[in-house]
N, C-alpha and C positions, 0 to 999 in steps of 0.2 A: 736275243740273249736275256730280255728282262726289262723289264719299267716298272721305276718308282712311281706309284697314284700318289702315296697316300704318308703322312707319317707323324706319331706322337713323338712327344719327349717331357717327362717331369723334370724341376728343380734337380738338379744337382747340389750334394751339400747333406751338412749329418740330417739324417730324417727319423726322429724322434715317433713320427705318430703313424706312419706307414710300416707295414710288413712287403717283403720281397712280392707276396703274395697280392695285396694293394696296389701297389706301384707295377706291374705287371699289368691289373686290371683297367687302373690309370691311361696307361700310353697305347693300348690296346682301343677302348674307347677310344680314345683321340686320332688315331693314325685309321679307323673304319669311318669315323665321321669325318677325318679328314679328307678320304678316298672317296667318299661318299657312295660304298655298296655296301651291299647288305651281307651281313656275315654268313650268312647260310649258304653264299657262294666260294667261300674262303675251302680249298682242298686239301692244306697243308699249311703246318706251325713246324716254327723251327726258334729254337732258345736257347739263347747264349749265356753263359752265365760260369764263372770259374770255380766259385764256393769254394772246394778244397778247405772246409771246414770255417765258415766265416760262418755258417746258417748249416743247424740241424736239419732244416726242413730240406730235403734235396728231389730229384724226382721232378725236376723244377719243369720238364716237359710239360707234365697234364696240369701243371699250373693255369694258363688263361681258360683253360674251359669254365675251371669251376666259377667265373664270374661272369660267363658267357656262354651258358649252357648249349645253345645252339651250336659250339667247337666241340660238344661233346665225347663226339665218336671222330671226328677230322683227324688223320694220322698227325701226330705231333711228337717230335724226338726234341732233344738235348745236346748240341754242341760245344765244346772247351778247346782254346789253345792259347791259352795262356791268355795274355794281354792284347791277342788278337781274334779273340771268342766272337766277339761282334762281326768283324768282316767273317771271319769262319761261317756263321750262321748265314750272311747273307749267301756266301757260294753253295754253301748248300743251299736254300733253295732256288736258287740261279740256277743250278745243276739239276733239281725237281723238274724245271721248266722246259730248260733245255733238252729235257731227255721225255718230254711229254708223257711226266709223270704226273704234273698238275700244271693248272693256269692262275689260281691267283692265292696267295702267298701271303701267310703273318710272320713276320719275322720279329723277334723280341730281342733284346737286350738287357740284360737285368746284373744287379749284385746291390747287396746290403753289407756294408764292411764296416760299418761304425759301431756296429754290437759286440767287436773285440777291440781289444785293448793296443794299443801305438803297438808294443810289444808284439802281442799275439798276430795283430795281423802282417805285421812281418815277418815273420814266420811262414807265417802262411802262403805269403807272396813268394817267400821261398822257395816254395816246389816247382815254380817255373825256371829255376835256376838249374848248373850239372851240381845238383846236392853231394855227390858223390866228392868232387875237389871245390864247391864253392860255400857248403853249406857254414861254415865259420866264417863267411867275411861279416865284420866286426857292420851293424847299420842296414843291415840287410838286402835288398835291394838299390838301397841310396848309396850302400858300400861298393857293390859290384858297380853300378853308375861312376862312382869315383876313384876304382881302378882304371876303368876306363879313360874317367880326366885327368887324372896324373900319366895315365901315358900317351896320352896326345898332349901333355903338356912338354909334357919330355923331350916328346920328338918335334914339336911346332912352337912353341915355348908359353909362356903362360896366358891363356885367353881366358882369364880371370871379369874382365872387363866386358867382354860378350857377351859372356854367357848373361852377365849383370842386364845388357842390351835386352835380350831374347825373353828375361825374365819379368821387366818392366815395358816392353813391347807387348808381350801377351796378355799382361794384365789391365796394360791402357784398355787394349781391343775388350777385353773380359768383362772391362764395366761398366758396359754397354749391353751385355747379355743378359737379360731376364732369364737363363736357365744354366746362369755360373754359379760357381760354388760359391768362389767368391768374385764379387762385382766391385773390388776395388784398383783404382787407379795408384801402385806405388810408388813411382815414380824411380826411376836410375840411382839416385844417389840411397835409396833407403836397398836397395837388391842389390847395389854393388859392396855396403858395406855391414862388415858384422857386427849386429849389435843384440840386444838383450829380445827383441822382440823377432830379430835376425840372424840367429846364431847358427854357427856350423851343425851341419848334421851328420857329413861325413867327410871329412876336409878333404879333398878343399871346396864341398860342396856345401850352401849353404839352405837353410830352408826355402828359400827363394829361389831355388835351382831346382825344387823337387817337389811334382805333384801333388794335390793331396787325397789323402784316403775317404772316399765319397760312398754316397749311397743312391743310388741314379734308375732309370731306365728309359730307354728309346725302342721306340716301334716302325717298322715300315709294313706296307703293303708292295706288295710285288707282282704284276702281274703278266701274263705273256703279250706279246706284241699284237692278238686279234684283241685282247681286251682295253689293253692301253688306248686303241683308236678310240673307244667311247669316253677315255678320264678327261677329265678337265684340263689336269695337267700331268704330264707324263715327263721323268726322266727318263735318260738312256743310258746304258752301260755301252759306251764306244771301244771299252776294255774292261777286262778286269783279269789281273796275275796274280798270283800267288807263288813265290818261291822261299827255300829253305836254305839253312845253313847249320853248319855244326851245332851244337848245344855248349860243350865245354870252350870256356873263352880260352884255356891252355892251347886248343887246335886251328885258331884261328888270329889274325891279326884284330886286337881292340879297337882299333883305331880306324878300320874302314868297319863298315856294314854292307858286305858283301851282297849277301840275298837282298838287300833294300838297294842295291844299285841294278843287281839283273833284272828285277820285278820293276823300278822306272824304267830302263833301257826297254824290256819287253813290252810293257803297256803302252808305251807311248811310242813305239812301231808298228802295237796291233791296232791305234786309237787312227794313225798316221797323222798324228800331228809334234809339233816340236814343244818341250816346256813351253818354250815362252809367250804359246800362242793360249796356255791358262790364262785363265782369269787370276784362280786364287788357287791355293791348295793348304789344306787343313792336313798337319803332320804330327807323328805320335811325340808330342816332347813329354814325353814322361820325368825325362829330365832335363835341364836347358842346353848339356852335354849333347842328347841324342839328337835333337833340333839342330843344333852348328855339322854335327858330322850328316846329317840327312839333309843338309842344302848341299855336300860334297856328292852325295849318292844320288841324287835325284838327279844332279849333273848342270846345278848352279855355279858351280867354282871347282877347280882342280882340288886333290886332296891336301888340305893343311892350311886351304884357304878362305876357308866359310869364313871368317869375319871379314872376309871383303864386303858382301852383299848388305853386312850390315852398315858401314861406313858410306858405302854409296847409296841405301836407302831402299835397294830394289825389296827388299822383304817387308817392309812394312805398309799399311794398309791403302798409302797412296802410294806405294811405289810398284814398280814396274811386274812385280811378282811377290802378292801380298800372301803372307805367312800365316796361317794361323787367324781369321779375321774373327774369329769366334772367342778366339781367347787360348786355346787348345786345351790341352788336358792340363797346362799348369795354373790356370782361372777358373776352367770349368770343374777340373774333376776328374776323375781316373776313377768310376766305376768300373773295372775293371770287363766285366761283360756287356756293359753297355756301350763302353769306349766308342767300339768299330761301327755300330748304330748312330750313335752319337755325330761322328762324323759324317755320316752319309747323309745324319738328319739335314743338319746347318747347313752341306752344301748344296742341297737341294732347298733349302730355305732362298739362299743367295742367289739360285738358279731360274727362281719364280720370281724373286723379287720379295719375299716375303722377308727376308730379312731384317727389315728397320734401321735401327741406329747401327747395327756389323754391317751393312749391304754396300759389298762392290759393285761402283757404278758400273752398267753394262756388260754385268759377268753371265757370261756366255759358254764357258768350259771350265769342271773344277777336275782337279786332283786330287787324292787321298791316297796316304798313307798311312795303315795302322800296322803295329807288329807286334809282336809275342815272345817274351824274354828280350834275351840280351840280343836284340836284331837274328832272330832264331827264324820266330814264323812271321813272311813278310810278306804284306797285300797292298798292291797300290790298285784304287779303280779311278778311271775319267769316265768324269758324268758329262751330259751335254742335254738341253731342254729338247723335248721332242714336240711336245703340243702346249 
């Protein structure tokens, strides 16, 4: 199916002195001397990246050659799907491999979003949206997130409190991450209330419930299973699903994320193992909203019950099924193209052991899930160490 050798990742956070174009050649270098081969062996690039007008420069394909001229002529395309570009890139080239179209595999992860304005890039973020009935909600993305939490608040009643949990849970984890946006510890009582440095962004969501707008990239190397024998260290894909769902939130209920329960349900019948025999699993909380309803989808608690798992502890980083041990995208960052990389990186970090200060004791199988829109394009993969 595919092995990870090899993988970069730069700082996440505003990046003032780098271009898209830098920060590409960045994690590229890092993830070929991570794998330790030589790039003239690499058959196929594949790059993630959403733009949809963040960056003039687009074309973002024949981006790593020009710092690595030896990728010169190496087939290299462009992949998008929203907020799930990153895993998208890797199944394509997972799909390259598979179909013994190449053997060993640069896959990038890239976005610069800090060159527009709070404003502009909401907007922008937009187009992952049904623009057609969603393009006025009032916050943009943070709005459509809090449609959402007003009607699971509705119908479950207020988990106002949780979400507070989830957002001071990931940040503890976060500050400990040398490649988080932000690396600070905020503790419960400053994310559960509104204050001036705290304030709502789309009520009842407050900046502490909602990712922030980064500038990032991750890299993996990928190679097929004759090559993997020779790396040092090899991950495994024991699964990897991808399923979809509606676009417009009008045709679907807000309150489950449907595609993100058929996509756990499938991978982890194709993986033949049960949740709870992860380790960890690194989840898309783009808002601390999506995080509570994606412990109901992955099939941690019934629906309407995700704050159980908070209460009894299993989600957190010593507990029985640790959440997010990186920080997730509300510590680290939501590069938007890098995200799905991003995740793959860290739990392969955690898999080697390389982790540091985030490192689950004797983690042995991770999870991942990244998605695209409002739970639209949804990928979960289980990684397991192979060498």
């Amino acid at each position: 199916m595919g092995n990870i050798i090899g993988w970069g990742h730069n700082k996440f956070g505003r990046n003032d002195t780098q271009s898209t174009e830098d920060m590409i050649a960045e994690v590229v270098s890092g993830a070929i001397s991570h794998a330790q081969v030589d790039p003239k062996d690499i058959d196929n690039i594949v790059v993630g990246t959403f733009n949809n007008g963040f960056q003039k420069q687009d074309f973002h394909g024949a981006l790593p050659a020009i710092n690595c001229e030896v990728l010169k002529h190496v087939p290299s395309l462009r992949v998008e799907n929203a907020c799930a570009t990153g895993s998208a890139a890797i199944h394509t080239a997972l799909n390259s491999i598979e179909a013994k179209r190449s053997k060993l595999n640069l896959v990038v992860g890239v976005e610069k979003m800090t060159d527009r304005s709070t404003k502009e890039a909401g907007d922008i973020l937009l187009g992952a949206s049904y623009r057609k009935e969603e393009d006025k909600i009032d916050g943009g993305f943070a709005g459509v997130f809090a449609q959402i939490t007003d009607t699971y608040f509705q119908r479950y009643g207020d988990q106002t409190k949780y979400l507070s949990k989830i957002a001071a849970k990931n940040h503890k984890n976060g500050a400990v991450n040398p490649y988080a946006h932000m690396q600070v510890d905020l503790g419960f009582d400053f994310c559960n209330k509104v204050s001036e440095k705290n304030p709502l962004v789309a009520p009842p969501l407050k900046r502490s419930d909602c990712s922030m707008i980064s500038d990032g990239a991750a890299a993996l190397i990928i190679a097929d299973d004759e090559l993997a024998l020779e790396a040092e260290k090899a991950i495994s894909f024991k699964a990897r699903v991808q399923m979809n769902d509606l676009m417009p939130m009008s045709k679907r209920d807000k309150t489950e994320f449907r595609g993100a329960s058929l996509s756990w349900k499938k991978a982890l019948s194709d993986a033949q193992v049960n949740l709870m025999d992860l380790s960890f699993v690194e989840t898309h909380d783009c808002f601390t909203i999506a995080e509570l309803i994606e412990y109901e989808a992955m099939g941690l608690t019934q629906r309407g019950m995700g704050y159980k798992v908070l209460e009894e502890g299993t989600v957190y980083k010593d507990g029985k099924l640790p959440i997010n041990p990186s920080g997730g995208l509300k510590a680290k960052g939501h590069p938007v193209g890098a995200t799905g990389v991003s995740q793959h990186v860290m739990a392969c970090m955690q898999l080697v052991g390389e982790a540091k200060d985030m490192q689950i004791k004797d983690a042995s199988l991770g999870g991942i899930f990244n998605m695209g829109g409002s739970a639209v394009a949804n990928y979960v993969s289980i990684l397991e160490r192979k060498s």
